[in-house]
TIFIDREN-120261 format. One record per residue (C-alpha): residue in three letters; x, y, z. Coordinates in steps of 0.1 Angstrom, whole numbers, plus 5000, padded with zeros to 4 digits. Layout:
REM TIFIDREN-120261
ATOM   tidren     px     py     pz
ATOM      ala      X      Y      Z
...
REM end
This chain:
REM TIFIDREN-120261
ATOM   tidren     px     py     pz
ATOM      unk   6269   1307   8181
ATOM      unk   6301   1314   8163
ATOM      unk   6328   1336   8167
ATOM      unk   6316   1364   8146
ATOM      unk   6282   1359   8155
ATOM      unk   6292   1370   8195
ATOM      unk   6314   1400   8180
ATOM      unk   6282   1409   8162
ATOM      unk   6259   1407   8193
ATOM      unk   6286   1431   8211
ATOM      unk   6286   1454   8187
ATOM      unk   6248   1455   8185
ATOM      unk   6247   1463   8222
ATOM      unk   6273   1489   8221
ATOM      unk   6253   1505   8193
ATOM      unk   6214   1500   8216
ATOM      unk   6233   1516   8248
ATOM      unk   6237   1549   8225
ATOM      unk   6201   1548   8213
ATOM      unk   6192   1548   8249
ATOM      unk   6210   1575   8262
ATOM      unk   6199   1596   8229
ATOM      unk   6158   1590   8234
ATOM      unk   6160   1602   8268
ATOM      unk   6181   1627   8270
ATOM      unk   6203   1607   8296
ATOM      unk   6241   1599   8299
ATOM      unk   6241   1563   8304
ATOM      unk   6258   1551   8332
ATOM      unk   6290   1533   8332
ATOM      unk   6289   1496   8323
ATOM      unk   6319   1471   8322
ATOM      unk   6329   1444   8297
ATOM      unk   6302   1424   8286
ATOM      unk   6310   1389   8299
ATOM      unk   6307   1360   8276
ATOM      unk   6273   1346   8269
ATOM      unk   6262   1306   8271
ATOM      unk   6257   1292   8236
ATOM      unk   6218   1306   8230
ATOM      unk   6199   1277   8209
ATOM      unk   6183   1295   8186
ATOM      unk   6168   1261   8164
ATOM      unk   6153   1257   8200
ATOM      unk   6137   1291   8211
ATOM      unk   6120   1286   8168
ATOM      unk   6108   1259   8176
ATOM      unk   6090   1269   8214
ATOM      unk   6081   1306   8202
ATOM      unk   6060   1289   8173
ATOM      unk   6044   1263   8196
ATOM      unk   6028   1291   8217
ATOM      unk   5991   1300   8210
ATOM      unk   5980   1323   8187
ATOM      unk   5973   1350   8210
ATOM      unk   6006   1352   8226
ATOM      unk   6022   1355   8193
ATOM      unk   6008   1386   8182
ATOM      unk   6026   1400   8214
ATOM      unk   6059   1388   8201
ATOM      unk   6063   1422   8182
ATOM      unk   6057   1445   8213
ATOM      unk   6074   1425   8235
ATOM      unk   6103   1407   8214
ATOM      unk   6108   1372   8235
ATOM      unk   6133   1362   8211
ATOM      unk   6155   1392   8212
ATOM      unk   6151   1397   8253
ATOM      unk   6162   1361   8261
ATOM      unk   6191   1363   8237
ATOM      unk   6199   1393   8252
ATOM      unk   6202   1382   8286
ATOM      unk   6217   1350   8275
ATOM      unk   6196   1324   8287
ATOM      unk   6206   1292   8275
ATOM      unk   6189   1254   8276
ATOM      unk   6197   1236   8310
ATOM      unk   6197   1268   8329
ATOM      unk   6182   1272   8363
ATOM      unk   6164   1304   8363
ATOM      unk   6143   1323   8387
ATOM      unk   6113   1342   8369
ATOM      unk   6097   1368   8390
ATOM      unk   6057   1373   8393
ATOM      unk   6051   1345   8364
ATOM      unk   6014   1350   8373
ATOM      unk   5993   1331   8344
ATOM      unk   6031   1320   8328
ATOM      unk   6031   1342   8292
ATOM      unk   6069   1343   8299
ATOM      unk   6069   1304   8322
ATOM      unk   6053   1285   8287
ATOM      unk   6081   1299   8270
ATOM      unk   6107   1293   8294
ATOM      unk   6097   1257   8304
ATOM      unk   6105   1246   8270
ATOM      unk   6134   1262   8263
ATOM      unk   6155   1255   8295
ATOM      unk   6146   1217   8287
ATOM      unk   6150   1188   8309
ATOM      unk   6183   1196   8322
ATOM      unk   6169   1229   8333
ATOM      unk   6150   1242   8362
ATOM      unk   6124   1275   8364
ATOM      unk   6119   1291   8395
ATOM      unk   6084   1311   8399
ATOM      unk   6089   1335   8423
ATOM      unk   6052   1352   8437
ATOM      unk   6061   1391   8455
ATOM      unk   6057   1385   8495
ATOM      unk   6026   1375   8511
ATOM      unk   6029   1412   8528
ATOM      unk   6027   1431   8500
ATOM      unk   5992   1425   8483
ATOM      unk   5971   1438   8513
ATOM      unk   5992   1468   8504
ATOM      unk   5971   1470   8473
ATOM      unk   5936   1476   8487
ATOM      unk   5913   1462   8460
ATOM      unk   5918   1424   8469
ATOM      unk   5893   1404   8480
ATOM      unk   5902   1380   8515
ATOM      unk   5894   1353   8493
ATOM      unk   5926   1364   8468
ATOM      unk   5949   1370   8499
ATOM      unk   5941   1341   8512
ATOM      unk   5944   1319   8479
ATOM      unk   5983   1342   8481
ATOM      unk   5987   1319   8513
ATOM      unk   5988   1285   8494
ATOM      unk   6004   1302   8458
ATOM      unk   6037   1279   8457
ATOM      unk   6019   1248   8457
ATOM      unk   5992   1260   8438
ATOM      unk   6007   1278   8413
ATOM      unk   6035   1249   8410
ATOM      unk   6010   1225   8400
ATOM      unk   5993   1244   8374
ATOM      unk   6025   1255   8359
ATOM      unk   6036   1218   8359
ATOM      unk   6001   1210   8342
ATOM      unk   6006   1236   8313
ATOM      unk   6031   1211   8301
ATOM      unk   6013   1180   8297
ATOM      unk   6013   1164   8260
ATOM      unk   6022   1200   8249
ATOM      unk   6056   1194   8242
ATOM      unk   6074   1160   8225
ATOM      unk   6108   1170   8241
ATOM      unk   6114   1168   8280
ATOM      unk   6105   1204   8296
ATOM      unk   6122   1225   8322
ATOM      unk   6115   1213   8362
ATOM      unk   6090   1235   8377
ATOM      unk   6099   1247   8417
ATOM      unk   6079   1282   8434
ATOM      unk   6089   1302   8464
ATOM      unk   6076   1338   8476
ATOM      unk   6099   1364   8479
ATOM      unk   6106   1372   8516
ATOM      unk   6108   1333   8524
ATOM      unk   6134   1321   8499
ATOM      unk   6145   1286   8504
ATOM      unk   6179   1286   8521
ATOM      unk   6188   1253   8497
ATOM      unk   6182   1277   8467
ATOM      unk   6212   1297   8477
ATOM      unk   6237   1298   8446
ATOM      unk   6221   1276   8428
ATOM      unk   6207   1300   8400
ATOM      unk   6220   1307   8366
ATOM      unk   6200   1339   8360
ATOM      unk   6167   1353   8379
ATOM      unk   6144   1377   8353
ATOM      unk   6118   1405   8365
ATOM      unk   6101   1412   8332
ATOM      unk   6075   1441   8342
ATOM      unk   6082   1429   8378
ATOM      unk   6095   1458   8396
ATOM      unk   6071   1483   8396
ATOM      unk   6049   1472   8426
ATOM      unk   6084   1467   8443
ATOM      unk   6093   1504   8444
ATOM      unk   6059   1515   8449
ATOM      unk   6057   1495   8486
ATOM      unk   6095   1497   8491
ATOM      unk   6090   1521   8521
ATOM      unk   6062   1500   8537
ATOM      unk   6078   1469   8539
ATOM      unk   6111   1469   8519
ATOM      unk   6099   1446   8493
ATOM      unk   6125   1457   8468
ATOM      unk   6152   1455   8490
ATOM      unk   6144   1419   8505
ATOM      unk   6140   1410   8466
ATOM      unk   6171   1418   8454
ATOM      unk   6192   1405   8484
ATOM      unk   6175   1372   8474
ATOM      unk   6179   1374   8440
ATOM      unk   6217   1378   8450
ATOM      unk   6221   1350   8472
ATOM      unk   6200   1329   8449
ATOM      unk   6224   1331   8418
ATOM      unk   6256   1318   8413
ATOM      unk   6288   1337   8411
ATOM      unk   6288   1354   8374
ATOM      unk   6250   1352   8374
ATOM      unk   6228   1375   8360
ATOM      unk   6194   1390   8364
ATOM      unk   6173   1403   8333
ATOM      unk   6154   1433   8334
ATOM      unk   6124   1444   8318
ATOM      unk   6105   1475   8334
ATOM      unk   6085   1499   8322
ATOM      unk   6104   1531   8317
ATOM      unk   6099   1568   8328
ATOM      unk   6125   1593   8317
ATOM      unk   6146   1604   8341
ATOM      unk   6135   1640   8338
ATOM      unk   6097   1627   8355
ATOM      unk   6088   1636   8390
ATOM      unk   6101   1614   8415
ATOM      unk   6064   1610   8429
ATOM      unk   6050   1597   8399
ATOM      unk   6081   1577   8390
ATOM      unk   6080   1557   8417
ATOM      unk   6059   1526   8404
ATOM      unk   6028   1532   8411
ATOM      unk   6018   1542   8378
ATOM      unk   6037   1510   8362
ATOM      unk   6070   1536   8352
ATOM      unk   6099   1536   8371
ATOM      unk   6133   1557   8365
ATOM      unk   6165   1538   8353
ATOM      unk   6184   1560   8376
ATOM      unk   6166   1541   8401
ATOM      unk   6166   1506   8392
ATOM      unk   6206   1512   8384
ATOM      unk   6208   1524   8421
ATOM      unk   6188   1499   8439
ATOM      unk   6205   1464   8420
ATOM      unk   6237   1485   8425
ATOM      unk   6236   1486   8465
ATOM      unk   6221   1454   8463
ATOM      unk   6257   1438   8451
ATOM      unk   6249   1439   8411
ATOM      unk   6268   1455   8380
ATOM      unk   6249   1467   8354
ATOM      unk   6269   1454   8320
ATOM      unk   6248   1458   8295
ATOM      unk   6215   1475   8281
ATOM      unk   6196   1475   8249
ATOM      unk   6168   1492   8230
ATOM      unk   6152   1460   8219
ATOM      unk   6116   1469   8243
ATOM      unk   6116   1509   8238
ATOM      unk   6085   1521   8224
ATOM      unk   6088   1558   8213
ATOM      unk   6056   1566   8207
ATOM      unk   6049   1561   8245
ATOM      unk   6053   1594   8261
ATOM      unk   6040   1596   8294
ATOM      unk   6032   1618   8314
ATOM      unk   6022   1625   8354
ATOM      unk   5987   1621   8343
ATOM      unk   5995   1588   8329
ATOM      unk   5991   1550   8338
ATOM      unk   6010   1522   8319
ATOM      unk   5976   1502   8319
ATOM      unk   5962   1529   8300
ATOM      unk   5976   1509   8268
ATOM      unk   5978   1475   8257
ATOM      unk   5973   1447   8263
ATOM      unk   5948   1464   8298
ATOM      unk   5931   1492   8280
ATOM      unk   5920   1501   8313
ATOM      unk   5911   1538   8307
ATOM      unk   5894   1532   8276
ATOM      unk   5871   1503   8282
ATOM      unk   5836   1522   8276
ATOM      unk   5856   1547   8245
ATOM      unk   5867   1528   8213
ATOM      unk   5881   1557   8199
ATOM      unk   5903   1565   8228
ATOM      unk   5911   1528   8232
ATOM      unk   5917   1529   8191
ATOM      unk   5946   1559   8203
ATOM      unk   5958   1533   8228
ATOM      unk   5959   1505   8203
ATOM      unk   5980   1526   8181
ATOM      unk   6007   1534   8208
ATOM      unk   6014   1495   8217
ATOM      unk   6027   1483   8245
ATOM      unk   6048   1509   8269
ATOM      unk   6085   1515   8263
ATOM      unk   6108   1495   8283
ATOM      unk   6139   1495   8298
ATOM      unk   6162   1465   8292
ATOM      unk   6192   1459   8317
ATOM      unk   6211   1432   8320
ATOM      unk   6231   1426   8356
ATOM      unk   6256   1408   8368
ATOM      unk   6261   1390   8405
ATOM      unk   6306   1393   8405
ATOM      unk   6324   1362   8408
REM end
C-alpha cells in the first residue's frame, strides 16, 4: 500500500467517524491517532473473496468482508483469534488470506454460557464439551484441495479456558456479531468480562481487536439494549473494552444499514439472512428482505504497547 494510499485510508476514516456520530444523534467518543496498518494484500483478499461459494458472495454487499478486514488491518501471516466462527463464513475467508505463515484462532463462548440459553438440547451441550477438537478438525477439513496456495494453521480454545501458551501471541482477535450473547449473560456468569481479559492477554502489545456488533442507538432502553435482542449500545461496548485495558482508535460506517430502525419490539433475527419472524408471511418476510442485514457498528481497538 503506498504512501498516499494510507493518507487516503485516514482520511476516509476521519470522514466515516462523522457519519457515525451524525445517524445517531451521538457525539462520538474520543479516539487517538490511528496507528499504522500492516501492508493489506489486496491481490490476495481478490483472489480468496472470489474463491468463496456463491451463496456467501451475495452477502458481500451487506456485510462488506473486503472493506471490514481492510479496516482492521489484517494482513497475510497474521495470527488472529476469531470469536464464535460457528459454521466458518468469516474462518473460509480468513484461512486463506492469513496464509501459511499465519495462524486463526477459533474461539467457541464458554461452556457455561449455553445452558444459559434454554432451548438447547443435552445432546448440543454436550457436543459444546468436545467443540475444540471437533470444530478444529472440520475447520482444518474445509481446506482440503480448495486452495492451490498454503492456508492459515487452524488452533480452537473456549473462552473461559484460554491456553496460557497463547498469551501475547496474537496479532488481532475479531468478534464479528459476537458480543451480543456476551452482554446479555454478563451478570450471570461475567462472560463479557472473562472475554475481553482474554482477548487482552492473548494479543500482543499494539494488537488490536475488530469489532462488528449489531447496533442500537444510544437513545434505546438499557433493557432492550442489552443483547438479548442481537443490539447492543456503542456506549457500552466503548465502556466494557475500555475497562478491560483497550483504546478505541478508530471507527467506520462501512456495516451501517440505515434503513434498520429498531425498535423495543424488535429482534435482529427478524431480518436477513434468519427471517425468523416471517417464516409462515412472504410479504412481511418480502419487508424484511428489503431492509438487509441490520446496521452495525464497526470499532476498531487497540491493546497499548
Amino acid at each position: 500500500m503506498t504512501l498516499f494510499h494510507r493518507f487516503c485510508l485516514m482520511a476516509l476514516s476521519a470522514a466515516m467517524l462523522y457519519l457515525v456520530g451524525c445517524q445517531h444523534g451521538n457525539e462520538s467518543e474520543p479516539v487517538t491517532a490511528v496507528p499504522e496498518k500492516p501492508a493489506v494484500d489486496d491481490v490476495r483478499l481478490t483472489e480468496v473473496l472470489s474463491h468463496q461459494p456463491t451463496d456467501v458472495q451475495s452477502r458481500y454487499a451487506a456485510r462488506h468482508p473486503r472493506e471490514t478486514l481492510e479496516f482492521f488491518g489484517i494482513a497475510p501471516g497474521m495470527t488472529v483469534i476469531e470469536a464464535l466462527p460457528g459454521g466458518g463464513w468469516y474462518t473460509k475467508i480468513l484461512v486463506p488470506y492469513l496464509g501459511g505463515d499465519g495462524e486463526l484462532i477459533g474461539a467457541d463462548y464458554d461452556t457455561e454460557l449455553f445452558p444459559l440459553f434454554g432451548f438447547m438440547t443435552d445432546e448440543q451441550l454436550a457436543a459444546k464439551q468436545t467443540w475444540v477438537a471437533d470444530w478444529t478438525l472440520e475447520a482444518r477439513g474445509w481446506f482440503d484441495g480448495w486452495f492451490e496456495d498454503e492456508v492459515a494453521a487452524i488452533e480452537a480454545f473456549q473462552f473461559g479456558s484460554m491456553p496460557e501458551e497463547l498469551s501475547g501471541q496474537a496479532d488481532a482477535v475479531l468478534f464479528i456479531r459476537a458480543l451480543h450473547n456476551l452482554f446479555r449473560f454478563e451478570e450471570q456468569g461475567g462472560f463479557l468480562t472473562k472475554a475481553l481479559q482474554e482477548s487482552h492477554r492473548a494479543l500482543k502489545p499494539g494488537g488490536v481487536v475488530g469489532v462488528v456488533q449489531h447496533l442500537a442507538a444510544d437513545s434505546a432502553p438499557d433493557d432492550w439494549a442489552d443483547g438479548s435482542a442481537g443490539y447492543v449500545k456503542k456506549s457500552r461496548v466503548v465502556e466494557a473494552f475500555a475497562a478491560a485495558g483497550f483504546e478505541l482508535v478508530a471507527e467506520s460506517a462501512v456495516n451501517l444499514n440505515p434503513l434498520d430502525q429498531p425498535t423495543p419490539e424488535d429482534i435482529v433475527w427478524r431480518l436477513p439472512p434468519t427471517l425468523f419472524s416471517s417464516r409462515e408471511n412472504p410479504e412481511l418476510a418480502e419487508g424484511f428482505q428489503a431492509i438487509g442485514e441490520s446496521t452495525r457498528m464497526t470499532l476498531l481497538f487497540r491493546k497499548p504497547e
